[in-house]
C-alpha angles and dihedrals in degrees: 000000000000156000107238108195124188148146128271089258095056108043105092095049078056100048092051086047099049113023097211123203089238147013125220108182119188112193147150118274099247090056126102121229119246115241107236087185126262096301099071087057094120102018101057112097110199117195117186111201141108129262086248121131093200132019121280124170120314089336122136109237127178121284129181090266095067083054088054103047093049092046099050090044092060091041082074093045108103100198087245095128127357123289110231118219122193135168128168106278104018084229105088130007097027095045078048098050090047083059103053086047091059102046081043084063108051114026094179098050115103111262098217088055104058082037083061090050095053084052097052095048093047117019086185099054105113093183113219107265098209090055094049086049097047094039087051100056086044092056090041084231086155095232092301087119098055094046093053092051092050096037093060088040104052114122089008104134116215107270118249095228130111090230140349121254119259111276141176147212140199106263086215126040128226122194095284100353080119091080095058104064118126147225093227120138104244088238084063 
């Protein structure tokens, strides 16, 4: 199963697409939620907060309770069909929120190795930071999240585009399935 990852703008030509098991949206405050329809009632995760890795002014940054709430929700998914994963852009909170769900599903696979394979589906995803860091001290991954992040993301300059395109990645991680990954938009 896998990880499908877009923009605001694209996620409801995936869902329709794809038809995941569930949603997680990760958007500003002051955006409103798209309405994937009655039947994501309960399987439609909404996260209010701002693409900030510290606090500044009245802005929204990620807490642990963002963390929580995201891991809880993928503890329900049962891999039956892909979890689709959007924030505004596609660049930072979604790519880092892919992230936490793989590592989510396999806590013995090697964490630079499913970070490779984020790079390697979306060379502009610049994954949130604050919600690596927090997601890797909930995990009790020991850093190993954060460095792999940062390790696969060192000298890589912020993209000059308005959104990434849709990506996706495998839900569950073979010895060197990472690399693997594509760069496939999830309708294809």
């Amino acid at each position: 199963m896998t990880i499908l990852v877009c923009p605001l703008s694209q996620a409801m030509s995936v869902v329709a697409a794809r038809v995941p098991e569930r949603i997680v949206s990760l958007l500003d405050p002051d955006f409103t939620f798209p309405d994937f329809g009655s039947g994501y009632a309960d399987r439609h995760l909404r996260i209010r907060l701002h693409d900030v890795h510290l606090t500044t002014g009245d802005q929204v940054v990620p807490a642990a309770r963002h963390i929580t709430a995201l891991l809880t929700f993928l503890g329900d998914w049962t891999r039956t069909a892909p979890l689709l994963i959007h924030c505004r852009a596609g660049i930072g909170r979604s790519p880092a929120a892919a992230f936490v769900a793989a590592c989510f599903c396999n806590p013995r696979a090697d964490e630079f190795e499913i970070a490779q394979a984020l790079r390697i589906a979306s060379p502009v995803a610049r994954p949130n930071e604050a919600l690596i860091e927090l997601a890797d001290v909930a995990m009790g991954r020991c850093g190993r999240m954060r460095e792999a992040i940062a390790a696969t993301g060192r000298g890589l300059l912020w993209p000059e585009v308005e959104e990434g395109a849709s990506f996706e990645l495998p839900a569950i991680f073979q010895p060197n399935e990472a690399l693997q990954a594509t760069a496939a938009a999830p309708g294809s």
